[in-house]
KEZALO-892342 format. One record per residue (C-alpha): residue in three letters; x negated, y, z. Coordinates in steps of 0.25 Angstrom, whole numbers, plus 5000, padded with zeros to 4 digits. Example, Ala and Ser with C-alpha at 12.3 -4.5 7.8 and 13.67 -1.06 7.14 Angstrom:
ATOM,resn,xx,yy,zz
ATOM,Ala,4951,4982,5031
ATOM,Ser,4945,4996,5029
END
This chain:
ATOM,resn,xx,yy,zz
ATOM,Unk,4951,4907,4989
ATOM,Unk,4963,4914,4985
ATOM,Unk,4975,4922,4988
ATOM,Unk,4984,4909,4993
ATOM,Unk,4972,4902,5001
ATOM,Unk,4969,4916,5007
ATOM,Unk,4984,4919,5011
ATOM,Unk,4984,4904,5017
ATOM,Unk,4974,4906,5025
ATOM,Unk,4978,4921,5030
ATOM,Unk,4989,4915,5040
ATOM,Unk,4990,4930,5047
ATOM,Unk,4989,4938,5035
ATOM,Unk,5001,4930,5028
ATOM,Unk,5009,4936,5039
ATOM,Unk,5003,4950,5037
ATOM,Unk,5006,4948,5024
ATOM,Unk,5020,4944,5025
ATOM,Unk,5023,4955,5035
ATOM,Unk,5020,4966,5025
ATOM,Unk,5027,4960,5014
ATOM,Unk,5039,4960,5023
ATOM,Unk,5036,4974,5029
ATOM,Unk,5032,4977,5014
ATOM,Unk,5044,4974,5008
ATOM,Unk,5054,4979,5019
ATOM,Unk,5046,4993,5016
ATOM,Unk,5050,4993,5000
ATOM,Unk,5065,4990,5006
ATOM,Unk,5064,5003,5013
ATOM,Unk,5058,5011,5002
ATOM,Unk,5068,5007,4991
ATOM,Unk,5079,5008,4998
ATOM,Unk,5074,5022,5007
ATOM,Unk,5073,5028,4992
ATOM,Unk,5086,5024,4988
ATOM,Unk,5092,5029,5001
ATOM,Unk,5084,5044,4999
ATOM,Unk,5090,5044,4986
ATOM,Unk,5104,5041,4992
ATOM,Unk,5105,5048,5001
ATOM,Unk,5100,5061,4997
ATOM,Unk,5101,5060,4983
ATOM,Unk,5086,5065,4978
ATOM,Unk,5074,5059,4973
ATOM,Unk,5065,5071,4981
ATOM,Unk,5066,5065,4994
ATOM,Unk,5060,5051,4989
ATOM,Unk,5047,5059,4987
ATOM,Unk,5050,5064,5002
ATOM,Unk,5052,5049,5006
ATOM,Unk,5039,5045,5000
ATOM,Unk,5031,5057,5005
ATOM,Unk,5036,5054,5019
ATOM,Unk,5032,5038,5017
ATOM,Unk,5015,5043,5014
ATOM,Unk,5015,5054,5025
ATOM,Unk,5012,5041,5036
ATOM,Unk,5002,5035,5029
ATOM,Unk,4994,5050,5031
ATOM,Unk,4995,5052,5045
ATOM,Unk,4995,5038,5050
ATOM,Unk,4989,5028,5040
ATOM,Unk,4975,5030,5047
ATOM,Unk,4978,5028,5061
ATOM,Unk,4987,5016,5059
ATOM,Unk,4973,5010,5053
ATOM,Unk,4965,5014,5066
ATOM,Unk,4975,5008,5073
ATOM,Unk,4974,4995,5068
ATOM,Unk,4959,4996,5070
ATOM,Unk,4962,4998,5084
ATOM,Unk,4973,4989,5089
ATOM,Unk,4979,4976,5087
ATOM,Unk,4984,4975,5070
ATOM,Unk,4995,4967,5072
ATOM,Unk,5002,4974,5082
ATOM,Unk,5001,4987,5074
ATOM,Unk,5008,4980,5063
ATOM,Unk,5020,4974,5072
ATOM,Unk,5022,4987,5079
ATOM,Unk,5021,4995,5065
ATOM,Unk,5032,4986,5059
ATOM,Unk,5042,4986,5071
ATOM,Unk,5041,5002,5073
ATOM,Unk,5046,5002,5057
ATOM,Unk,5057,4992,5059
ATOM,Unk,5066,5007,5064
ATOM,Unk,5062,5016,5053
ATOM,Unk,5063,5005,5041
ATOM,Unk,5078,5004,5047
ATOM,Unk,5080,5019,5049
ATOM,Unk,5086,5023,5034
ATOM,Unk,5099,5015,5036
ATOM,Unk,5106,5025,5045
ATOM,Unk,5101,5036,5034
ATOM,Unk,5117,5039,5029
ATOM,Unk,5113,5051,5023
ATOM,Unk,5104,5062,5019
ATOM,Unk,5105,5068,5033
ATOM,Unk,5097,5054,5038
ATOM,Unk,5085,5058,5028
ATOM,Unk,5077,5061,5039
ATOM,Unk,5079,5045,5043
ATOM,Unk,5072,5041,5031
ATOM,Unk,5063,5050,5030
ATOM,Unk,5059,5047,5044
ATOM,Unk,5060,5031,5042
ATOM,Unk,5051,5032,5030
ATOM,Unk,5039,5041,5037
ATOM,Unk,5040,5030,5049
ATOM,Unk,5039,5019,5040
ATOM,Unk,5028,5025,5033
ATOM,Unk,5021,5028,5046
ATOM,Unk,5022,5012,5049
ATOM,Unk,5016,5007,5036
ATOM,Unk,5005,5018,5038
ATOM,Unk,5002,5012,5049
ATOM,Unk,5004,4999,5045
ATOM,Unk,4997,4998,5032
ATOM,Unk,4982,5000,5038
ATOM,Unk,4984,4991,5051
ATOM,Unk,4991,4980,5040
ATOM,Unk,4977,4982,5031
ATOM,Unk,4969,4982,5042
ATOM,Unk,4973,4968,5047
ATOM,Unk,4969,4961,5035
ATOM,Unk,4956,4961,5036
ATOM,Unk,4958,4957,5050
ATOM,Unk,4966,4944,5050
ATOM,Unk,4960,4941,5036
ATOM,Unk,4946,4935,5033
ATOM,Unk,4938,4943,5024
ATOM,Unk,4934,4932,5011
ATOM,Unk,4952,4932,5010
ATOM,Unk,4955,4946,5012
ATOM,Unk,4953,4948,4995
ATOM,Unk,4964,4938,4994
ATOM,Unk,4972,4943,5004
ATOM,Unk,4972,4958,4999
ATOM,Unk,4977,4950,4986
ATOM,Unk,4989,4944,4993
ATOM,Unk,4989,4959,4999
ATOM,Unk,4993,4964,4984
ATOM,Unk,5004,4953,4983
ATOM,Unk,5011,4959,4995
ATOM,Unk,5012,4973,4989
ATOM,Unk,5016,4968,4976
ATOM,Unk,5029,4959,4982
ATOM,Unk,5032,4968,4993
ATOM,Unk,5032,4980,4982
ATOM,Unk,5041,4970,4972
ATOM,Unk,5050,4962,4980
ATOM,Unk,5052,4978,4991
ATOM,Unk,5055,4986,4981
ATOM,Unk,5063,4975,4972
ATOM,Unk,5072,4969,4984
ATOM,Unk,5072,4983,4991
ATOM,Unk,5081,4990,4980
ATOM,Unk,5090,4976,4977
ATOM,Unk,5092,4977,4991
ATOM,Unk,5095,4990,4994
ATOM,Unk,5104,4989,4982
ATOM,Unk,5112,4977,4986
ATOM,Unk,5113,4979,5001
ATOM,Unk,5112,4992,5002
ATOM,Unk,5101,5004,5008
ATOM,Unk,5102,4999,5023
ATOM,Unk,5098,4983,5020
ATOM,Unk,5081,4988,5015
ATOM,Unk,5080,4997,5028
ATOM,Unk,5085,4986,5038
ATOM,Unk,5076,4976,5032
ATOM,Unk,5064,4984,5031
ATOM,Unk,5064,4984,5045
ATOM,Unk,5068,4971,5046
ATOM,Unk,5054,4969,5037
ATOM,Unk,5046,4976,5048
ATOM,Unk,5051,4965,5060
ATOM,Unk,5047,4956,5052
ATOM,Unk,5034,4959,5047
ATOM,Unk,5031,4963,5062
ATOM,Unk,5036,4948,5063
ATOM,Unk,5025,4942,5056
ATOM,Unk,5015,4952,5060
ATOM,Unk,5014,4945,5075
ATOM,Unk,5011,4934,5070
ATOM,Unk,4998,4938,5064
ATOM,Unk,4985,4936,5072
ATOM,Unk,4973,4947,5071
ATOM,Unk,4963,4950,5076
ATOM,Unk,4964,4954,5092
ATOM,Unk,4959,4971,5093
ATOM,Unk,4958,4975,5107
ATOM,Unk,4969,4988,5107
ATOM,Unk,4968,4999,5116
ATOM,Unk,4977,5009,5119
ATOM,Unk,4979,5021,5107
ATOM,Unk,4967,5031,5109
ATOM,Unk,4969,5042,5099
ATOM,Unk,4956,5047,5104
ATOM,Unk,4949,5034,5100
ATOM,Unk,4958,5033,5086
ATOM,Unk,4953,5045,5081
ATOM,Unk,4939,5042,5085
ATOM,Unk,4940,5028,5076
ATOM,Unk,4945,5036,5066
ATOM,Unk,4935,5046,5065
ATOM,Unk,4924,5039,5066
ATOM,Unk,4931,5028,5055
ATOM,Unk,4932,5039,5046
ATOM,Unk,4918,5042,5048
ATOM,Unk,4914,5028,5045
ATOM,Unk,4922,5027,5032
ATOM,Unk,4918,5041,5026
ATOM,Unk,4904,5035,5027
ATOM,Unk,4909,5023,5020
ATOM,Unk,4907,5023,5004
ATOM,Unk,4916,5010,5002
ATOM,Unk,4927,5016,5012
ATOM,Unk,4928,5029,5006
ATOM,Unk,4928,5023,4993
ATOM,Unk,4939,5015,4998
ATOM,Unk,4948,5027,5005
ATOM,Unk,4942,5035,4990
ATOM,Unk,4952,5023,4982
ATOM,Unk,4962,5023,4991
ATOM,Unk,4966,5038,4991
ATOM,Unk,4963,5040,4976
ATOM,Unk,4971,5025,4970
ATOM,Unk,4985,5029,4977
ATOM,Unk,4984,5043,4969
ATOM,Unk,4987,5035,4957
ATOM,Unk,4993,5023,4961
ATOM,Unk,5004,5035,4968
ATOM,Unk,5008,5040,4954
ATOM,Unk,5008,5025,4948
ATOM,Unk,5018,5022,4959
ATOM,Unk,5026,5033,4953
ATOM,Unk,5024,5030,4940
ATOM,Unk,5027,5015,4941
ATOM,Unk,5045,5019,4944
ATOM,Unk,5043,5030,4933
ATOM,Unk,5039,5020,4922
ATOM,Unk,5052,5011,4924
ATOM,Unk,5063,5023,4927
ATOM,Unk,5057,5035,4918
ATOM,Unk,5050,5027,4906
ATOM,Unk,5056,5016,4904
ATOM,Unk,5067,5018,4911
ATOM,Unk,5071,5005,4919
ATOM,Unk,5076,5011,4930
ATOM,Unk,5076,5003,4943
ATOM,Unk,5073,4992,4937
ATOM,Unk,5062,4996,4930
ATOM,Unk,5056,5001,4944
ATOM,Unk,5058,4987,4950
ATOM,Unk,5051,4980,4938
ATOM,Unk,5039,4989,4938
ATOM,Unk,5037,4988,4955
ATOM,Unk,5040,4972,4952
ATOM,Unk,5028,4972,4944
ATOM,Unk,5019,4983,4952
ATOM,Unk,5020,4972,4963
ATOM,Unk,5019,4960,4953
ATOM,Unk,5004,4966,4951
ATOM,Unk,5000,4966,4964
ATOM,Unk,5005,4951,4966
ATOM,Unk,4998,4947,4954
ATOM,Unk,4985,4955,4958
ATOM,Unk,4983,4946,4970
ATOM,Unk,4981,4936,4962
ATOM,Unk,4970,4939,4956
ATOM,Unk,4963,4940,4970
ATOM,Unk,4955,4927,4967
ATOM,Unk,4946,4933,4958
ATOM,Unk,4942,4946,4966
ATOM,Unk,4931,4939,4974
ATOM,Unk,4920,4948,4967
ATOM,Unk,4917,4965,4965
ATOM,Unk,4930,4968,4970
ATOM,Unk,4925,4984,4970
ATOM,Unk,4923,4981,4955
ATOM,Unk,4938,4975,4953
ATOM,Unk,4944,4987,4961
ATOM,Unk,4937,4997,4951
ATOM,Unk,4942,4987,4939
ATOM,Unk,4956,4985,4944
ATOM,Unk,4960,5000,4946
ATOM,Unk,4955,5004,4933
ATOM,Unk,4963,4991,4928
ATOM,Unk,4975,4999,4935
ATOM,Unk,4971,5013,4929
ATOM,Unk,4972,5005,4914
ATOM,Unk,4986,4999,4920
ATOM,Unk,4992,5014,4922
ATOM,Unk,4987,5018,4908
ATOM,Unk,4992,5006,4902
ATOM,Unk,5005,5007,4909
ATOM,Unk,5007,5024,4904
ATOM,Unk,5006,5018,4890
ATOM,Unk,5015,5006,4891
ATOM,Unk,5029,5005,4881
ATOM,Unk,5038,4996,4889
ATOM,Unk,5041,4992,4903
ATOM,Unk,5037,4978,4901
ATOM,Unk,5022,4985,4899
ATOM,Unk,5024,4995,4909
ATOM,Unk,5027,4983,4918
ATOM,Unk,5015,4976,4914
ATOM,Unk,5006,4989,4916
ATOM,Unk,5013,4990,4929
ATOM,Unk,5008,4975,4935
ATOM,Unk,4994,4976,4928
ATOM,Unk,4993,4990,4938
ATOM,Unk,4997,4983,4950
ATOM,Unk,4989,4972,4946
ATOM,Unk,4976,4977,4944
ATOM,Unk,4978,4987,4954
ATOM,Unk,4982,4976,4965
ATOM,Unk,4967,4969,4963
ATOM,Unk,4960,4981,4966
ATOM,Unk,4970,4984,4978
ATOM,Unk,4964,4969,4982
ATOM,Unk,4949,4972,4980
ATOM,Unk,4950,4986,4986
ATOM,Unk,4957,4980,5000
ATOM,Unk,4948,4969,5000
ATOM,Unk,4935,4976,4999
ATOM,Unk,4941,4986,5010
ATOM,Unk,4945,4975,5021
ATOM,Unk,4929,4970,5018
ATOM,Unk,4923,4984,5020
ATOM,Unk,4929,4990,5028
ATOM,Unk,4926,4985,5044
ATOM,Unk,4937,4980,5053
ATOM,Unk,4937,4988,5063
ATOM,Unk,4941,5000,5051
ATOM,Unk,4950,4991,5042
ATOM,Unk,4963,4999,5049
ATOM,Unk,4956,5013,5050
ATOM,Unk,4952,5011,5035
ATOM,Unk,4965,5005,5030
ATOM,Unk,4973,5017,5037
ATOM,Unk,4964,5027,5030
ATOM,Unk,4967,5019,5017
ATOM,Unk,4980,5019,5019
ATOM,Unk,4981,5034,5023
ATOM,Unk,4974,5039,5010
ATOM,Unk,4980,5029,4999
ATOM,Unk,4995,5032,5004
ATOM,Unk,4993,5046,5006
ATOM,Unk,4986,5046,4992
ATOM,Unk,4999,5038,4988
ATOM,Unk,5009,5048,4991
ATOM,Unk,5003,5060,4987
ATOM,Unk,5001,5054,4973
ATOM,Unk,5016,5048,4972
ATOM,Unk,5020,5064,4975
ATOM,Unk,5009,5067,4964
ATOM,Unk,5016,5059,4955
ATOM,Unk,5031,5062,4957
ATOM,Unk,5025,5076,4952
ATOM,Unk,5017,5072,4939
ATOM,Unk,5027,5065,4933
ATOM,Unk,5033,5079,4934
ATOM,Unk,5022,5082,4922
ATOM,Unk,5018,5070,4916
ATOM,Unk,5024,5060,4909
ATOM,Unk,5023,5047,4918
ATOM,Unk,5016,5038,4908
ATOM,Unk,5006,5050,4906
ATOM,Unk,5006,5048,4921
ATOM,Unk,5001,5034,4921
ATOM,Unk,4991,5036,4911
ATOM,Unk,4986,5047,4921
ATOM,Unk,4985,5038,4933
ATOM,Unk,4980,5027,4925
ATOM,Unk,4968,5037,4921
ATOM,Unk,4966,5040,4935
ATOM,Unk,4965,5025,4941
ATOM,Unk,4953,5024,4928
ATOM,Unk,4948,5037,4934
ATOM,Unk,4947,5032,4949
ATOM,Unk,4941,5019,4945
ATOM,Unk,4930,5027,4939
ATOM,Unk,4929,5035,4954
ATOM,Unk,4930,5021,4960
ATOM,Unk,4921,5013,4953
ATOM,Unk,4910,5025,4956
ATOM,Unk,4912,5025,4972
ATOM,Unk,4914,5009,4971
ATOM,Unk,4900,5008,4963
ATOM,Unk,4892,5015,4975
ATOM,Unk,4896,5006,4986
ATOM,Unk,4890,4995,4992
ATOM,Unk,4902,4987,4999
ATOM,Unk,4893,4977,5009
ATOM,Unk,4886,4988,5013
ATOM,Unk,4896,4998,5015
ATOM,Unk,4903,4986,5022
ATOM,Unk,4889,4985,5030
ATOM,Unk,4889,4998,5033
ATOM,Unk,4904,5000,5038
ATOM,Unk,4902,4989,5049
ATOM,Unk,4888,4995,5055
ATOM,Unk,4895,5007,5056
ATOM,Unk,4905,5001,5066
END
């Protein structure tokens, strides 16, 4: 078995694979050119923190109910209907004609977040559904080749694009992205849930007594424990990563797209290497994140660009392999019937974590210089291994799997 004879076999997940890429890609259109026309049209940098404040705030309030949701009713139609209600918003920014319309933006941007928050955990959650269990290891590794060409060819075509056509073209075919990708969507099959009508009543009761069931959960707060504390450091790395080609080596623009073209080569490549994660994946997550942590040090050191590009495609790499043996031992754990309950919560912690520490990190390169920077989140993914490893070493996955399924 490997990635290719996996992906052959997983006829409905190639379309849900597909319809993110395309969804995915449209998104980074809209970002690029949203922050180019902030920039335009009022003329400061302040308001692009505003922008990416406004982007998290969803994944807080809504992330969580969007994965009861999918718990609840049918996947696919919460996907179709997610992607056609974005289709106005992602086209919203073209009447912006001046800094008066910020409000339209700013708007646009909060309701598109508010899709993908819900979108994001009902996506996760239909993995495990229309995919069999012994391929879902070689699916989360074509999951990582997703990331790393949306996050290369979005970013990279979004600018030439909005460079050569001008701001309107990214907008209008971002939400030409999302009837398309609602397109494939109905043509996946899943598994029939019997809906009933929305009973806020009966939602809060899943989630309460969820919540109960994965507080008294080792493995899943171990899980929710990784997911909150890895954005804190991989927010500032964002950061660091566009500071490295336009302060220190000064590169400019086209220093930023060389180092996002080889953040996303190092997921690409990372999937690869899925073939050989068959065994003691919890021991390969600990290796691989402490892997990352040496990256970041190794990268604060670094003389020239061509190094720096290197450190920067051995982080994403390393990194990208415990992404796939952290989401695969998830999907096998967790039940079911909780997959978009646990997803959503996932997702509400690690974005949330994920703003807060790219607002963290506008203000410590304030008072540290940013290779010092990188040395200290380097230390601090060493530091969290050590924390992981510990809580890792206590659990006893088939049995905490065991337990999880008596409990329902």
């Amino acid at each position: 078995m490997n990635n290719w004879i996996a992906w052959k076999q997983e006829k409905n997940y190639q379309k849900l694979f597909w319809a993110a890429t395309v969804s995915g890609i449209g998104n980074r259109f809209t970002q690029v050119a949203t922050l180019a026309l902030l920039y335009q049209v009022t003329g400061s940098s302040s308001v692009i923190g505003i922008f990416f404040a406004i982007r998290f705030i969803p994944f807080l309030l809504v992330a969580p109910i969007g994965g009861m949701l999918a718990d609840r009713f049918s996947k696919k139609k919460l996907l179709i209907t997610i992607d056609l209600i974005r289709v106005p918003f992602a086209i919203a920014p073209i009447f912006v004609q001046g800094s008066e319309h910020i409000w339209i933006i700013f708007s646009s941007a909060f309701c598109l977040a508010l899709g993908e928050a819900l979108y994001s955990p009902t996506r996760m959650a239909s993995i495990p559904a229309m995919v069999k269990q012994d391929k879902l290891l070689y699916v989360n590794a074509i999951e990582q080749i997703m990331v790393g060409g949306v996050l290369v060819l979005g970013s990279s075509s979004g600018g030439l694009i909005s460079y050569l056509f001008g701001l309107h073209i990214p907008f209008l075919l971002d939400g030409a992205s999302f009837l398309f990708s609602a397109l494939l969507l109905s043509k996946i099959s899943l598994p029939t849930i019997v809906e009933s009508k929305v009973n806020f009543r009966k939602i809060h009761f899943h989630r309460t007594s969820t919540n109960k069931l994965i507080l008294g959960s080792s493995a899943l707060i171990t899980f929710l424990i990784i997911e909150l504390t890895m954005p804190l450091a991989n927010g500032i790395d964002n950061v660091l990563m566009s500071v490295y080609a336009l302060d220190i080596f000064q590169l400019g623009e086209l220093g930023v797209g060389l180092i996002y073209a080889f953040l996303g080569l190092g997921f690409v490549l990372s999937s690869f290497l899925s073939n050989f994660l068959k065994k003691k994946l919890v021991t390969l997550i600990v290796i691989f994140i402490a892997l990352e942590g040496i990256g970041h040090l190794l990268l604060s050191v670094v003389p020239t660009f061509t190094l720096a590009l290197l450190a920067v495609l051995f982080i994403t790499f390393v990194g990208g392999i415990s992404n796939i043996c952290l989401s695969t031992i998830t999907m096998k754990i967790v039940p079911t019937s909780m997959h978009g309950t646990f997803f959503g919560l996932t997702t509400m912690v690690s974005n949330s974590s994920l703003g807060i520490s790219m607002g963290i990190a506008g203000l410590l390169l304030e008072i540290f210089e940013p290779r010092v920077l990188s040395l200290f989140v380097g230390i601090t993914y060493l530091l969290f291994t050590i924390i992981y490893a510990i809580l890792l070493l206590q659990i006893d996955l088939l049995v905490e799997k065991r337990n999880l399924r008596r409990a329902l």
